[in-house]
C-alpha positions in Angstrom: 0.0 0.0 0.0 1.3 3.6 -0.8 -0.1 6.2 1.7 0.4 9.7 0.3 0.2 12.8 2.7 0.2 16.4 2.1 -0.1 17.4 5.9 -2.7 19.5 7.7 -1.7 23.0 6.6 -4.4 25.5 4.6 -2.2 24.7 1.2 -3.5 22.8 -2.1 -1.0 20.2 -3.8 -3.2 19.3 -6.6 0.0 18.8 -8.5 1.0 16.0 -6.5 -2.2 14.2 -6.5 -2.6 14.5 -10.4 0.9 12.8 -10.9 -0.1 9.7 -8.6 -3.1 9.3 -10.2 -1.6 9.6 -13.9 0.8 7.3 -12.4 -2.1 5.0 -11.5 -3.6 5.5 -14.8 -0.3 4.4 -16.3 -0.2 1.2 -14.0 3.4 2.5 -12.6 1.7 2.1 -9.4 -0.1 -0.7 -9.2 -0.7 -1.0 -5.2 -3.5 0.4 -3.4 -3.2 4.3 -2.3 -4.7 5.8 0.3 -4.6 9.7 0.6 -4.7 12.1 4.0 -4.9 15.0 1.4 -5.7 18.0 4.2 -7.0 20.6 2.4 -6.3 19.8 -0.7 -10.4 18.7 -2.2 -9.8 16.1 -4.8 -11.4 13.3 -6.2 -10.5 10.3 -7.6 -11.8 7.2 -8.7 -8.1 5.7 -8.4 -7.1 6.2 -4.7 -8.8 6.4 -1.6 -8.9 10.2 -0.6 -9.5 11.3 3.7 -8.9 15.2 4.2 -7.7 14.9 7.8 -8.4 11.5 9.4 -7.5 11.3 13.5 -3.5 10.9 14.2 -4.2 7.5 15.6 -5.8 6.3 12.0 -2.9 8.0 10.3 -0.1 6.3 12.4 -1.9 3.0 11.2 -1.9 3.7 7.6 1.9 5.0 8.0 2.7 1.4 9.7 0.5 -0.6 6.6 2.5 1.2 4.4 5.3 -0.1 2.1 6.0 3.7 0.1 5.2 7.0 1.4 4.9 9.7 -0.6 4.8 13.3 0.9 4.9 17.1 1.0 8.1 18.4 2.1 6.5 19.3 5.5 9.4 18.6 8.3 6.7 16.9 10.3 5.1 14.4 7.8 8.9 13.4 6.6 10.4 12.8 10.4 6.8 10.8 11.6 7.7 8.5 8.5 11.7 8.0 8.5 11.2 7.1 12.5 8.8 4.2 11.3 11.5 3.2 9.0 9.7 3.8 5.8 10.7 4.8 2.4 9.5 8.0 2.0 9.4 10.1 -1.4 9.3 13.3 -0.6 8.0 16.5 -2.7 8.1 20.3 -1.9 4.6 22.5 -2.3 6.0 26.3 -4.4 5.6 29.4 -3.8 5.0 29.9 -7.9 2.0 27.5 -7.8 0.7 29.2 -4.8 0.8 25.7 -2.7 2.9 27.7 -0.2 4.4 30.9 1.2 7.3 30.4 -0.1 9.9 27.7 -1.0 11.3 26.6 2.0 10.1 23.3 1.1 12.7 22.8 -1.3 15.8 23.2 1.3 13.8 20.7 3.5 13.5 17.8 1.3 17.3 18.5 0.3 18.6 18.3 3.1 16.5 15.0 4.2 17.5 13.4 0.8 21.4 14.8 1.0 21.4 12.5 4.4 19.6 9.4 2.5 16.6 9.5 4.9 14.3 9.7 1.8 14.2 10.1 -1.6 13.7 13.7 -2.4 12.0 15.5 -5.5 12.4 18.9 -6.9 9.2 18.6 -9.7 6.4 16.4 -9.2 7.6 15.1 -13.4 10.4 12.9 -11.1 7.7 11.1 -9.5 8.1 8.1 -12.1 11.7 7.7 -11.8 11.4 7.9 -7.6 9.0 5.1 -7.8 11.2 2.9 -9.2 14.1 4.0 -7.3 12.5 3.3 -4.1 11.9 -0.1 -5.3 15.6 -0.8 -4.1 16.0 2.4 -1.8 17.4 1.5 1.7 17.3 5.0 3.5 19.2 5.4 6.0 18.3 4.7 9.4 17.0 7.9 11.5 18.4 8.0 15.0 16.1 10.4 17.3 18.6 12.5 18.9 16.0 14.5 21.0 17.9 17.3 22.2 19.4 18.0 18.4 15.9 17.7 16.8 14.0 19.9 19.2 16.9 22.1 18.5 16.3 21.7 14.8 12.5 21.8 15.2 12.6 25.3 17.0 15.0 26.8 14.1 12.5 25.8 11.8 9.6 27.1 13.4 11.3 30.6 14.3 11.8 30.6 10.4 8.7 29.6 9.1 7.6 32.4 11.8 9.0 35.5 10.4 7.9 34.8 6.9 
């Protein structure tokens, strides 16, 4: 099963959700997918679509699934790598109006640069991640609590003073 999240923020990533289903379409992906797609509204007769399902519903699908496909959201990337999952992970942009601005894209960088996940610049890689992840052994992600909430507070301070 392949469990794609976009997160719970007030952002649309129809972009994201129009590749996976093309990719459905296409029979690239050939498992089931369920999607938490927040507030992104779409339908699909190809994947099974939740806006915000309860945490402890979420955590299941997270553990069900064998590929996790995500928004660069720091949060939706760090829930998966600690459950050991092969993530793909893809950044909403500023130009599409799916965020504020593109901080997304130095996120799943710098989670990809590490080999936590497999990271994505354009939704048009989505193909190729697929079958990368087929073979993909991220690494593993040791919670270093003091250095994340470290990390985690950095992050929020700049995602403040946008």
């Amino acid at each position: 099963m392949i469990l794609v999240m976009l997160g719970t923020q007030n952002n649309n990533f129809h972009r994201l959700l129009e590749e996976v289903d093309e990719l459905i379409e296409k029979n690239i992906i050939d498992e089931k997918v369920i999607v938490q797609s927040g507030y992104t509204k779409y339908e699909s007769k190809n994947m099974r679509v939740f806006d915000l399902v309860p945490q402890e519903e979420l955590d299941r699908y997270q553990e069900q699934a064998d590929l996790i496909i995500t928004h660069g959201g720091v949060g939706s990337i760090v829930s998966s790598i600690k459950k050991e999952k092969k993530v793909i992970a893809v950044p909403r942009l500023h130009k599409y109006h799916e965020h504020v601005n593109d901080h997304q894209r130095q996120i799943v960088d710098s989670f990809n640069k590490k080999g936590y996940i497999i990271g994505i610049q354009k939704v048009e890689d989505l193909k190729k991640a697929i079958i990368r992840a087929q073979d993909f052994i991220p690494v593993k992600y040791e919670v270093k609590e003091k250095q994340n909430s470290k990390i985690l507070s950095i992050i929020e301070d700049f995602i403040d003073k946008l």
